[in-house]
KEKOL-791695 format. One record per residue (C-alpha): residue in one letter; x, y, z. Coordinates in steps of 0.5 Angstrom, whole numbers, plus 500, padded with zeros to 3 digits. Layout:
AXYZ
...
This chain:
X494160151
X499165152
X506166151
X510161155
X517163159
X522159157
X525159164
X532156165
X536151163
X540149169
X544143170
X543138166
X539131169
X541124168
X542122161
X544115162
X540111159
X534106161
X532100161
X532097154
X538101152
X540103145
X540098139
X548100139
X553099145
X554105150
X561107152
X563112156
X565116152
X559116148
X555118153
X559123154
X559125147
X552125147
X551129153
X555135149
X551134143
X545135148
X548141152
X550144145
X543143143
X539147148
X543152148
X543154141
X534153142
X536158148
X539163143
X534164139
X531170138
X525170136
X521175132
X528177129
X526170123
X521168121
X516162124
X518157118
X526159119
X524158126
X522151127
X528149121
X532152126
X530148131
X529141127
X536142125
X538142133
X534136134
X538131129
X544134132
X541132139
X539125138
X543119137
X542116131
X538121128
X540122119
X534128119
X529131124
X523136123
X518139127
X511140125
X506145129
X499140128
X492141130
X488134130
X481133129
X478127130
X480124124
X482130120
X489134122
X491141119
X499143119
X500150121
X507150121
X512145118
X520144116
X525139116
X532139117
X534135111
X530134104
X528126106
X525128111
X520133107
X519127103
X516124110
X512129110
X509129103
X507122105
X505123112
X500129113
X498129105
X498123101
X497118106
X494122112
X497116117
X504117121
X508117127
X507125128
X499124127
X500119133
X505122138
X499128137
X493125138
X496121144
X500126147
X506121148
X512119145
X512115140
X518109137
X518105131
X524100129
X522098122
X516102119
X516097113
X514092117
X510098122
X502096123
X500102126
X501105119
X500100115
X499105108
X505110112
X511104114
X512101107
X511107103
X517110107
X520103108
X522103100
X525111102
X530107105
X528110112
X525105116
X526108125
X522113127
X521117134
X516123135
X516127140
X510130142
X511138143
X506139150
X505146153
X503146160
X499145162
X498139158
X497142151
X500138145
X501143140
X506139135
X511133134
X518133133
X519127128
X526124127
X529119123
X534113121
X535110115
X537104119
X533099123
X532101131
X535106131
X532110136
X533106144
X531108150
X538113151
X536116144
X528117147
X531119153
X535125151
X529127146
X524128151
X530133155
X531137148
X522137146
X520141154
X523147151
X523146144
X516146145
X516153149
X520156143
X515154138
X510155140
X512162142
X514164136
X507161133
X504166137
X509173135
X507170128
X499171129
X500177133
X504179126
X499177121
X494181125
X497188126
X498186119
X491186118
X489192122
X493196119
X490194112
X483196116
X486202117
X488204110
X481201107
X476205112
X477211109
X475209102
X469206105
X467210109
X467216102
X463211097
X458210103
X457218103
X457218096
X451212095
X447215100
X447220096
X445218091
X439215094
X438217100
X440211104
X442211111
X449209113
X447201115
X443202108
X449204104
X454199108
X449193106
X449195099
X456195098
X457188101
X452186096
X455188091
X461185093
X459179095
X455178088
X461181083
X465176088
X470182089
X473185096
X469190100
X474195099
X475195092
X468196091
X468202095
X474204090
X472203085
X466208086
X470213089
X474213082
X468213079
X465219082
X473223082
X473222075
X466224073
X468230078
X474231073
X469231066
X465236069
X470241071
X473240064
X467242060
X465247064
C-alpha cells in the first residue's frame, strides 16, 4: 500500500464517555482536562515531520503522546506487527517508558501471547483490567501481573481500507484502569497515529532501498572488470563468467562483489609485478 494523506484534524468529535464509564468518577473538569490532553496529542502527531527522524525515533515520539493522551496511562508503546498464523514478525518497535519494553520482551519474545498480537490479528480494540488473572493470555497476564502492571488497552493501528499494520499498546499499574472514556479517546488519537506511522515505515523502506541501489552502482563497475578478466582468461561468455563469480561466492560463503575485488586487485597487482621487473 501506498503513502496515506494525513488529512485534516477538524473539530474535535464528542469525547464524552460511553456506556460503561470509566473505573473513576468523571467530573466536568476532567472531561475537560482530558480533551485538552487529547487536542494537544494530535497536534504534536500532526507536527511530526517525517523524514526529518528516524522510524524508531519516530514511533517512541508517537508512543510518548499516546501515554499523555489517554486516561489512566503509566507508559505506551506503538509496535509496527505483521501477523501470520501463529507466527509474528516485529518490523518496528518503541516505548514511552522502560516498563513498557520490559512488556514488550515478554509479549513478542518470550511468551509470544499478548494484547497487541491480539488486537492485530482480530483488527479491534482490545481491554484488560487485570492481566494476572487475564485467560486470554494465560503465559502473558501473570508474568506482567508480577511486573506490578495489571490493565491493558491496545489499539489497533487500521489503514483504510482496512489494513491492520500495528497496535498502540498501553499500560496501567493499577487494575481497570482503562473505562470506556479512556477507549474512546484512544480510538480518536490511534486514526491518525496509524497514517503517521505507516508513512514513516514506507520513507524508511524507500531509504533503505536507494541506500541499496546506490550500493549496486559502486559495486557494478568492480564486477563487471573481473567478468572481463575471467573471460579472459578462459574464454567464457559474459553469463558464463557471471555464474562463475557466483559460485565462487556462494562456496567461499563471500559477497559477489568482494569476489570480483578481490580478482580485480589481484590481476592490478600482478599488473604492477610485471612493470616493475621489466
Amino acid at each position: 500500500m501506498g503513502a496515506v494523506g494525513p488529512g485534516t484534524i477538524g473539530p474535535m468529535a464528542d469525547v464524552t464517555p460511553e456506556a460503561g464509564g470509566s473505573s473513576r468518577e468523571l467530573t466536568p473538569e476532567q472531561l475537560a482536562a482530558d480533551t485538552a490532553d487529547l487536542r494537544a496529542s494530535l497536534a504534536a502527531l500532526a507536527g511530526l515531520v517525517t523524514g526529518s527522524q528516524g522510524l524508531h525515533e519516530l514511533l517512541e515520539r508517537v508512543a510518548t503522546f499516546a501515554a499523555n493522551a489517554i486516561p489512566g496511562a503509566d507508559g505506551a508503546g506503538v509496535t509496527l506487527l505483521k501477523v501470520d498464523g501463529a507466527a509474528h514478525r516485529v518490523d518496528g518497535l518503541a516505548a514511552s517508558h522502560p516498563f513498557v519494553t520490559e512488556i514488550d520482551e515478554i509479549q513478542y519474545v518470550t511468551v509470544k501471547e499478548g494484547p497487541c498480537i491480539t488486537a492485530v490479528l482480530e483488527g479491534r480494540t482490545v481491554r484488560a483490567g487485570s492481566l494476572a488473572a487475564e485467560r486470554m493470555w494465560p503465559r502473558f497476564g501473570p508474568r506482567v501481573g508480577r511486573l506490578g502492571v495489571h490493565s491493558a488497552l491496545s489499539l489497533p493501528l487500521v489503514l483504510p481500507p482496512g489494513e491492520t499494520v500495528g497496535a498502540i499498546n498501553v499500560y496501567a499499574h493499577g487494575e481497570n484502569a482503562f473505562g470506556e472514556h479512556a477507549v474512546h479517546l484512544g480510538e480518536l488519537f490511534a486514526t491518525p497515529a496509524a497514517v503517521a506511522v505507516h508513512n514513516a515505515q514506507l520513507l524508511t523502506q524507500a531509504h533503505a532501498l536507494a541506500a541499496q541501489l546506490q550500493k549496486a552502482l559502486r559495486t557494478r563497475p568492480v564486477i563487471d572488470q573481473a567478468i572481463g578478466l575471467l573471460r579472459g582468461r578462459t574464454g567464457a561468455t559474459a553469463d558464463e563468467a557471471f555464474a562463475r563469480l557466483r559460485q565462487m561466492s556462494q562456496s567461499e560463503h563471500v559477497k559477489l562483489a568482494e569476489v570480483a575485488k578481490r580478482i580485480v586487485d589481484e590481476a592490478v597487482r600482478r599488473a604492477r609485478a610485471r612493470h616493475s621487473s621489466s
